[in-house]
Residue frames as a rotation matrix with the C-alpha (Angstrom) as fourth column:
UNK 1
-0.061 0.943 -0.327 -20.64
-0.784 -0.248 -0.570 57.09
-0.618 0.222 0.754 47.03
UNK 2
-0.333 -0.443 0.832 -21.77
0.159 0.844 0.513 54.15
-0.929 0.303 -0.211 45.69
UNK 3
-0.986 0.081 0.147 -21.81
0.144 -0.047 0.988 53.70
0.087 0.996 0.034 41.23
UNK 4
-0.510 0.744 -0.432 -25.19
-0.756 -0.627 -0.187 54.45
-0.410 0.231 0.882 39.48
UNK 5
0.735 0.673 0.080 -24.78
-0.645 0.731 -0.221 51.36
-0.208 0.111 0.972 37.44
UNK 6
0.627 -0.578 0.522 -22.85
0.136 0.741 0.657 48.41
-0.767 -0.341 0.544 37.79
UNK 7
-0.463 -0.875 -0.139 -18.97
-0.299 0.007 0.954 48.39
-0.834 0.484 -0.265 36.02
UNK 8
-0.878 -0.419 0.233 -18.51
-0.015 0.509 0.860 47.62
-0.479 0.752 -0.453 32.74
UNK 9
-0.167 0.915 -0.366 -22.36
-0.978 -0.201 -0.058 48.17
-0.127 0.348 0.929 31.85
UNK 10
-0.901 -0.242 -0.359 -23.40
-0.375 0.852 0.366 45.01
0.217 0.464 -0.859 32.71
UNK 11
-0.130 0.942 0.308 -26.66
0.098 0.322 -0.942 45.08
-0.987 -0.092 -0.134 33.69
UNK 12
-0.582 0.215 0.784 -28.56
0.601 0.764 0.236 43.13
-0.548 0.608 -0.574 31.90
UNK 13
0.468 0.873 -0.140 -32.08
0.691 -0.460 -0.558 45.56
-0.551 0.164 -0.818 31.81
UNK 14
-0.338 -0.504 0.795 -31.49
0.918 -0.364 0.159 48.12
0.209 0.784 0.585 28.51
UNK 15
-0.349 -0.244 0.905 -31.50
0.202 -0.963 -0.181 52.11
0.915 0.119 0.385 28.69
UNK 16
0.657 0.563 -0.502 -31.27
0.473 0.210 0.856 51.97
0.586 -0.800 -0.128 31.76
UNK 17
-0.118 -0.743 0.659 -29.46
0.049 -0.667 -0.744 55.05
0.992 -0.056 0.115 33.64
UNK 18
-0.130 0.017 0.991 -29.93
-0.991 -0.040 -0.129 54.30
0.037 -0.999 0.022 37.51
UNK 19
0.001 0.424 -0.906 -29.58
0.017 0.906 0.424 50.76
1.000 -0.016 -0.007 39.47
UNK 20
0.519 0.147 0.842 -30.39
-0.714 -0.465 0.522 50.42
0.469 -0.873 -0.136 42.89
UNK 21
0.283 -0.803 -0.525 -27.43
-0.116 0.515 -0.849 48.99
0.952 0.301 0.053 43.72
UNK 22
0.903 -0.012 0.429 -26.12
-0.416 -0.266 0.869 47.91
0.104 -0.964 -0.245 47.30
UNK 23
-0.086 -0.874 -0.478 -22.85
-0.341 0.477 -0.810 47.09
0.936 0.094 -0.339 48.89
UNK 24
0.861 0.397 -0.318 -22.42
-0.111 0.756 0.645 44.32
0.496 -0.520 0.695 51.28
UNK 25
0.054 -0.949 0.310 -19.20
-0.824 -0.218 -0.524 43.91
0.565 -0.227 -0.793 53.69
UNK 26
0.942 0.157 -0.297 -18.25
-0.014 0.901 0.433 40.77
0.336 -0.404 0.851 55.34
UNK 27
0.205 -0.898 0.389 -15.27
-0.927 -0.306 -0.219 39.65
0.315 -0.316 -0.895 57.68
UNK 28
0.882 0.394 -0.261 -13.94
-0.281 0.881 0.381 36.43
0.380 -0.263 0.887 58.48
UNK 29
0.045 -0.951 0.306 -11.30
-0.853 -0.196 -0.483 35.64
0.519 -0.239 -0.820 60.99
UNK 30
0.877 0.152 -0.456 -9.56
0.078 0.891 0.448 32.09
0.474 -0.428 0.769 62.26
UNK 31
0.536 -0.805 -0.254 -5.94
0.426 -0.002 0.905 31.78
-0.729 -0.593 0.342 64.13
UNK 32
-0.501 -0.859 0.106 -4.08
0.471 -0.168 0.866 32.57
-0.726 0.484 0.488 61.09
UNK 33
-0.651 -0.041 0.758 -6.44
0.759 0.003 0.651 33.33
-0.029 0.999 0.029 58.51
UNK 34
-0.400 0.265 -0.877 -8.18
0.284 -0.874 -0.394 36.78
-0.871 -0.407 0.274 57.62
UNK 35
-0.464 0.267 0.845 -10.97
0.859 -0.098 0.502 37.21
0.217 0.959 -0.184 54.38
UNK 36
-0.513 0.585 -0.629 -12.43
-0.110 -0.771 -0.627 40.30
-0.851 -0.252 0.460 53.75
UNK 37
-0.457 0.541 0.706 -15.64
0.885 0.356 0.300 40.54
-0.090 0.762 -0.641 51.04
UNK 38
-0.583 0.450 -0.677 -16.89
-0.435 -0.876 -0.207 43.11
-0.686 0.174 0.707 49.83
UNK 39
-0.274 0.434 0.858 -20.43
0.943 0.298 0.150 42.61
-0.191 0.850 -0.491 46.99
UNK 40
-0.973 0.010 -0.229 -21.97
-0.127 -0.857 0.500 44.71
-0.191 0.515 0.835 44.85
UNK 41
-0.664 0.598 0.449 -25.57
0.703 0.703 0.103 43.59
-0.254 0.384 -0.888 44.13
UNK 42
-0.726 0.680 0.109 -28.39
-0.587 -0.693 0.418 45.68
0.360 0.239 0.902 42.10
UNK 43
-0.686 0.693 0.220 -31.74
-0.306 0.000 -0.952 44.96
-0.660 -0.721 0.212 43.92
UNK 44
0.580 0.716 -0.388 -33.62
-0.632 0.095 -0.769 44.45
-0.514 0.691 0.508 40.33
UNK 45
0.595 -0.072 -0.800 -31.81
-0.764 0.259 -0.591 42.98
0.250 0.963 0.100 37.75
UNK 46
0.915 0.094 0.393 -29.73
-0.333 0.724 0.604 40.63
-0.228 -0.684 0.694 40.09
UNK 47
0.351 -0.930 0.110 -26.20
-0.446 -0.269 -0.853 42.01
0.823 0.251 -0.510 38.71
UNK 48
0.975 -0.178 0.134 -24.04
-0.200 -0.432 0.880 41.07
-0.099 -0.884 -0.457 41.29
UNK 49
0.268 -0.924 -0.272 -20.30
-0.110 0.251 -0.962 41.05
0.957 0.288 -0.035 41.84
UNK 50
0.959 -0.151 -0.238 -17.79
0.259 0.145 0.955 40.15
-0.110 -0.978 0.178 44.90
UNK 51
0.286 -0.919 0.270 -14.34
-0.467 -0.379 -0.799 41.41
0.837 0.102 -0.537 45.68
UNK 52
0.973 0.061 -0.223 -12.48
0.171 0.454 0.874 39.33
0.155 -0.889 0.431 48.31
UNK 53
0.095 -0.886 0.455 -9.08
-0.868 -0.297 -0.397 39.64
0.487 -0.357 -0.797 50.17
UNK 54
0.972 0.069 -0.223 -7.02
0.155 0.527 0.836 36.98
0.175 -0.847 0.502 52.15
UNK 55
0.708 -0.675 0.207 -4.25
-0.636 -0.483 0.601 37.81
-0.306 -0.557 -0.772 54.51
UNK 56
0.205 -0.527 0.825 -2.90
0.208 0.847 0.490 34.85
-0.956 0.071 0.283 53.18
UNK 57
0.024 -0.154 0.988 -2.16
0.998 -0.052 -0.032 36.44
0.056 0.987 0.152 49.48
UNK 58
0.504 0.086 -0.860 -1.07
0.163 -0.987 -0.003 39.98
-0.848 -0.139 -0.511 50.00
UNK 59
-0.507 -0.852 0.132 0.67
0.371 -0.078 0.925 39.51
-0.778 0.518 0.356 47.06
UNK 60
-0.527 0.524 0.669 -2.42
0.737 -0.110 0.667 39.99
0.424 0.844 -0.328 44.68
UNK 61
0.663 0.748 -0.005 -3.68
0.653 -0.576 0.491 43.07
0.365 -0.329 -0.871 46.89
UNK 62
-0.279 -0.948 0.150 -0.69
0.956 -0.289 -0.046 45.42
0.087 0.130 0.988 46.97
UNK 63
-0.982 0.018 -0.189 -1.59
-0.008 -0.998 -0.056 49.00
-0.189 -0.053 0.980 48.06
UNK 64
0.122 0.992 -0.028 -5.58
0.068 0.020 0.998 47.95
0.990 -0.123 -0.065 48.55
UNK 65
-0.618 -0.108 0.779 -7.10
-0.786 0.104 -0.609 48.59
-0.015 -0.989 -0.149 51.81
UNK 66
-0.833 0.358 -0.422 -9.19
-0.014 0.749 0.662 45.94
0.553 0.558 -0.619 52.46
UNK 67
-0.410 0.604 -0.684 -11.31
0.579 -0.406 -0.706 47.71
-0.705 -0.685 -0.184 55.11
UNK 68
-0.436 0.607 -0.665 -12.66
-0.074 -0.761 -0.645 49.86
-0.897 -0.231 0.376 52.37
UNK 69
0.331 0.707 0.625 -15.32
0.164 0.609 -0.776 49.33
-0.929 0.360 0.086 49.89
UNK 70
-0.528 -0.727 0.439 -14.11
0.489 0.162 0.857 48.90
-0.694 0.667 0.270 46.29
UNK 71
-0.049 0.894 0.446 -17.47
0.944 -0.105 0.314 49.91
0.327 0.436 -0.838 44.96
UNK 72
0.406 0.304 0.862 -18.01
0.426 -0.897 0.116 53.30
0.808 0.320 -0.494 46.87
UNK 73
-0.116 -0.660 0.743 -15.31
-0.323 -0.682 -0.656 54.01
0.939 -0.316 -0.134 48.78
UNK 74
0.852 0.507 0.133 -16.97
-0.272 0.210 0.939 53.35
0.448 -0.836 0.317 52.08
UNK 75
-0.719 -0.559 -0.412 -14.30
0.151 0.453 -0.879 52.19
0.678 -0.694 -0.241 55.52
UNK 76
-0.968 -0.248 0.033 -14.50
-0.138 0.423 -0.896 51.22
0.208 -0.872 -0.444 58.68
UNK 77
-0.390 0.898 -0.205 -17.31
-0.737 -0.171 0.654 49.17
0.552 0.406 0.728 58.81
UNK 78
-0.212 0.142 0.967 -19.00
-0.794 0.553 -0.255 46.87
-0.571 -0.821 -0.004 60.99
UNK 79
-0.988 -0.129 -0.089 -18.78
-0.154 0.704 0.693 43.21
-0.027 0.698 -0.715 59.20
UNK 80
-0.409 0.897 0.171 -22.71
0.809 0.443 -0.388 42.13
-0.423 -0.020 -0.906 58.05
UNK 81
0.371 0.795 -0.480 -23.53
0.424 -0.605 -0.674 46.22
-0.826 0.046 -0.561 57.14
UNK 82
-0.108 0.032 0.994 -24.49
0.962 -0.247 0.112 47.73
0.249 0.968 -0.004 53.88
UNK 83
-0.544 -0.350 -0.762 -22.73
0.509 -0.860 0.032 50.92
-0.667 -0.371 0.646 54.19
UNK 84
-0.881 0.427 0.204 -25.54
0.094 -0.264 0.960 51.94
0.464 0.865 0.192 50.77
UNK 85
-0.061 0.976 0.210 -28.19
0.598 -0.133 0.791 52.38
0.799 0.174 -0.575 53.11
């Protein structure tokens, strides 16, 4: 399920107890190389954040999947869909 309102209370807009927030997935694959993305973005206030992965640095993603959404859990998605609608 995705958050209510972005981490760390960073939207910008004040007493504000709901954002309509979406997540975004993305894949990108070459001969060797493998990114996953993952955004956050609120629809109003234009918060947004990104979380990325490359196959090339498993060292800084240790026990992450990278199929599933950091933001609300979400897996096995198709790359381009916003698993928030």
């Amino acid at each position: 399920m995705r958050p209510d309102q972005p981490p760390r209370d960073q939207c910008p807009l004040e007493n504000r107890s709901q954002c309509p927030l979406r997540c975004r997935y993305n894949h990108f694959e070459s001969a060797d190389l493998s990114i996953w993305t993952w955004e956050l973005k609120c629809l109003d206030c234009g918060y947004r954040e990104t979380i990325g992965y490359r196959n090339d640095e498993t060292e800084h993603w240790q026990g992450v999947d990278p199929n599933q959404c950091p933001f609300c859990q979400a897996c096995d998605l198709s790359p381009g869909r916003d698993p928030c609608q």
